[in-house]
C-alpha positions in Angstrom: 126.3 76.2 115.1 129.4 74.5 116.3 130.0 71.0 116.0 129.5 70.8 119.7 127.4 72.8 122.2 126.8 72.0 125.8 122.9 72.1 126.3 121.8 74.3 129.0 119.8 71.3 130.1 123.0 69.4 130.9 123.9 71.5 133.4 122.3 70.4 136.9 124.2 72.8 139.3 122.1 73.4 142.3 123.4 76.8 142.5 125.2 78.3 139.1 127.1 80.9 140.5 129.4 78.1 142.5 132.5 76.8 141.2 132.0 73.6 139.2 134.9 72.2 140.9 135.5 72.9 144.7 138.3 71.1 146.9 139.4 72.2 150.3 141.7 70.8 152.2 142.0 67.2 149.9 144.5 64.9 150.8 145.1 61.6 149.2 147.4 58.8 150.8 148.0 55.4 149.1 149.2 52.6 151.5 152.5 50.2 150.5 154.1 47.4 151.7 154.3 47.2 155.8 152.0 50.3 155.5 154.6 52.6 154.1 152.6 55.4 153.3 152.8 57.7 149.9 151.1 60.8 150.1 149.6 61.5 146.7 148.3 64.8 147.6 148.7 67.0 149.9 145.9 69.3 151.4 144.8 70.6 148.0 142.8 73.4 148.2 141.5 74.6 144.5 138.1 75.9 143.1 137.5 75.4 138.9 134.7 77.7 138.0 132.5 76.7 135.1 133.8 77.5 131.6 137.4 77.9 132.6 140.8 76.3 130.9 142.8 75.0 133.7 146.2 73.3 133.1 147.9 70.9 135.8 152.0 70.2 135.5 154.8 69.3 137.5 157.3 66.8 137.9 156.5 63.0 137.8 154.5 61.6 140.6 153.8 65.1 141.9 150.1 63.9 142.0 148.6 65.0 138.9 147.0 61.7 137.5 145.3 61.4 141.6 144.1 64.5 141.1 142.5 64.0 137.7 140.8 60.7 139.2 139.8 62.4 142.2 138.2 65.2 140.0 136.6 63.0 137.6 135.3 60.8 141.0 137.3 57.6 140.3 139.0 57.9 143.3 138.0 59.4 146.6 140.3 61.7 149.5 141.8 60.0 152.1 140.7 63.5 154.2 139.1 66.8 152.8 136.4 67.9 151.2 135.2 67.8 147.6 132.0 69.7 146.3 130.9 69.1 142.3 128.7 71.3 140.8 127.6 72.6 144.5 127.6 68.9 145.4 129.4 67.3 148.5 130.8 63.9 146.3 131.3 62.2 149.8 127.4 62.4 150.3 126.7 61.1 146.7 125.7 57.4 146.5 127.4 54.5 144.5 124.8 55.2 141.8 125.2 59.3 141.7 128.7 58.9 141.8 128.5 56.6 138.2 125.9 59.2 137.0 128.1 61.9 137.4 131.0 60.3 135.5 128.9 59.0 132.7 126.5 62.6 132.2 128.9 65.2 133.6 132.6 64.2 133.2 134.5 63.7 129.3 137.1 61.5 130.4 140.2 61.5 127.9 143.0 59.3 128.7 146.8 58.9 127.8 146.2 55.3 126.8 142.8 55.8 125.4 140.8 53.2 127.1 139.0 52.2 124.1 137.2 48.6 124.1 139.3 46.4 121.4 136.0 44.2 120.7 134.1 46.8 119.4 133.9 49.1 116.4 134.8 52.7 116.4 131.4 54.0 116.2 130.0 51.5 119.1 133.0 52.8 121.0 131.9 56.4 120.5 128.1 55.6 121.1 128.7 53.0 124.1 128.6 55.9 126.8 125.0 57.3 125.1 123.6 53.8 125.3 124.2 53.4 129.1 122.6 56.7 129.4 119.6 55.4 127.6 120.0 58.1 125.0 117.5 56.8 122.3 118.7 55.5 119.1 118.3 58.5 116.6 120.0 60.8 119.1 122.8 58.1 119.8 123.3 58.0 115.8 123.1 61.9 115.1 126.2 62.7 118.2 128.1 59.5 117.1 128.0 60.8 113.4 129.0 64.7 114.3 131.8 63.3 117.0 133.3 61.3 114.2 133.0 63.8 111.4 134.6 66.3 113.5 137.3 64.2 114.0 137.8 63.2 110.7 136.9 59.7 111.5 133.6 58.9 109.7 135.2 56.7 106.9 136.4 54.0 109.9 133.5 54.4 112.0 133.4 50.3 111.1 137.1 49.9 111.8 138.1 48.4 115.3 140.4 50.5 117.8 144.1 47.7 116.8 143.8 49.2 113.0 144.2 52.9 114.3 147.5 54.6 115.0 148.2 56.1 118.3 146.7 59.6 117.4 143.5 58.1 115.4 142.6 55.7 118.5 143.1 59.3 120.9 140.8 61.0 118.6 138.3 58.3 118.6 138.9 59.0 123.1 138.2 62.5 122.2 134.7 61.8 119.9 133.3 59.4 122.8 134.3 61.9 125.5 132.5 64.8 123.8 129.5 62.9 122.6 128.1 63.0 126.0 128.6 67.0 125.7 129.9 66.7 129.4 130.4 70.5 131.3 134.1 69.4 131.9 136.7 67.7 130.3 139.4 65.7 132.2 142.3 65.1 129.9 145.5 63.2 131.1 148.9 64.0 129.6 146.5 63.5 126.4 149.1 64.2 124.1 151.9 62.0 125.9 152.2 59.8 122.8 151.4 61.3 120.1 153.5 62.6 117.2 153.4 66.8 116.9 151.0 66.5 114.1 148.4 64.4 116.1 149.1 66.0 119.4 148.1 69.5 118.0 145.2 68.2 116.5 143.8 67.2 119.6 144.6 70.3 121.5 142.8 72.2 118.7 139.9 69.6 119.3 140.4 71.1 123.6 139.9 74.4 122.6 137.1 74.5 120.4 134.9 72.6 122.9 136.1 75.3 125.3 135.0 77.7 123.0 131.5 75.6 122.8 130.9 76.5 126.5 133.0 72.9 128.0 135.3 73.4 131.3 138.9 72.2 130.4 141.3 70.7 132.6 143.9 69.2 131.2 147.4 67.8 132.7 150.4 68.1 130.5 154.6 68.4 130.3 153.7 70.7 127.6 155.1 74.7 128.2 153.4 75.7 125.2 150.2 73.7 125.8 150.3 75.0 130.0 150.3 78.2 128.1 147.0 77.8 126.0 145.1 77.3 129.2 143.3 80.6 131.3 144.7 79.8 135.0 147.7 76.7 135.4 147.7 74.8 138.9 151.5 73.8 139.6 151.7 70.5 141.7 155.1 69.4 143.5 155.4 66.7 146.1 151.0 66.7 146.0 151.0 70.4 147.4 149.7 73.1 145.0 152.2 75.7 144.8 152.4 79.4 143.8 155.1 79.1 141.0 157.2 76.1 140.1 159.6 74.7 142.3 162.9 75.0 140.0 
């Protein structure tokens, strides 16, 4: 068995054959100073069915980050609708909402977001404990994350001793731990070295492979071209080719 498999259990679509991701009509607008108004995206309309490898590119602020935090539910749409596994989000409460992002989303960042005070392995197993996975379970995903990454011999090391692509790879374990059905990932080979960055795209596909959705945002032509369907953003509207 793979490293990492998705249990069927995880999956708590209310109806399986609907896209795991649904937005119509999703517009997102981010006030200024004196109201000046910057419209982040622009009546997005986009459907990510379950097991699928989506990438997202386009220029700089073209709205791919306000996507990805829309998607993963850290942000909401100024207008539009949005509909997670057969879900309207807008009709979630506060406390579905965090349930969603702790159970169903692997968040992987560009600046890792990984909590200096603690070790590696509390890092990794943090998510599990809010979830109140019990302790043998916690220890048994928290030891195959970090093996898989290659990371079990620092499991007691803090984040500040890692290098840039150790400390992503520790963001990667924690994400997948909580065998999520999707994976966000944001420009998460940004800064890394070529080694590092291809280690964790490997790391992308095989929990692809294992059953995960992948979306992923990225500069990357090669990487855009490992992924099943691209989305091209450019000025927040979603756009049939890019815009040279």
């Amino acid at each position: 068995m793979a490293w990492w498999k998705r249990a069927k259990s995880d999956d708590n679509a209310v109806d399986p054959s609907l896209p795991l991701i649904r937005l119509e009509g999703v517009t997102k607008i981010f006030k200024g100073d004196a109201d000046e108004e910057t419209r982040a995206l622009d009546e997005v309309t986009v459907d990510i069915n379950r097991g699928e490898y989506v990438s997202v590119s386009g220029p700089s602020g073209c709205g791919k980050s306000t996507f990805l935090s829309i998607l993963a539910l850290l942000d909401a749409p100024t207008a539009g609708r949005y509909w997670f596994s057969g879900r309207r989000v807008d009709q979630l409460s506060p406390a579905e909402k965090a349930r969603v992002r702790n159970v169903e989303v692997g968040l992987i960042f560009q600046s890792f977001n990984l909590i200096g005070d603690m070790t590696i392995y509390e890092n990794v197993e943090y998510p599990l404990t809010v979830r109140g996975v019990d302790s043998a379970e916690r220890n048994s995903r928290v030891h195959a994350a970090l093996d898989r990454v290659g990371l079990t011999a620092r499991a007691k090391q803090r984040p500040s001793s890692l290098s840039g692509g150790h400390q992503q790879l520790v963001a990667i374990a924690r994400a997948m731990a909580g065998r999520p059905p999707i994976v966000l990932a944001d420009e998460p080979t940004g800064n890394l070295d070529f080694k590092s960055g291809e280690a964790v795209m490997a790391m992308l596909r095989e929990l692809h492979a294992g059953g995960a959705t992948i979306c992923i945002a990225t500069h990357n032509p090669h990487y855009i071209e490992m992924a099943e369907r691209h989305i091209y953003l450019f000025d927040g509207k979603v756009m049939a080719q890019p815009v040279a």
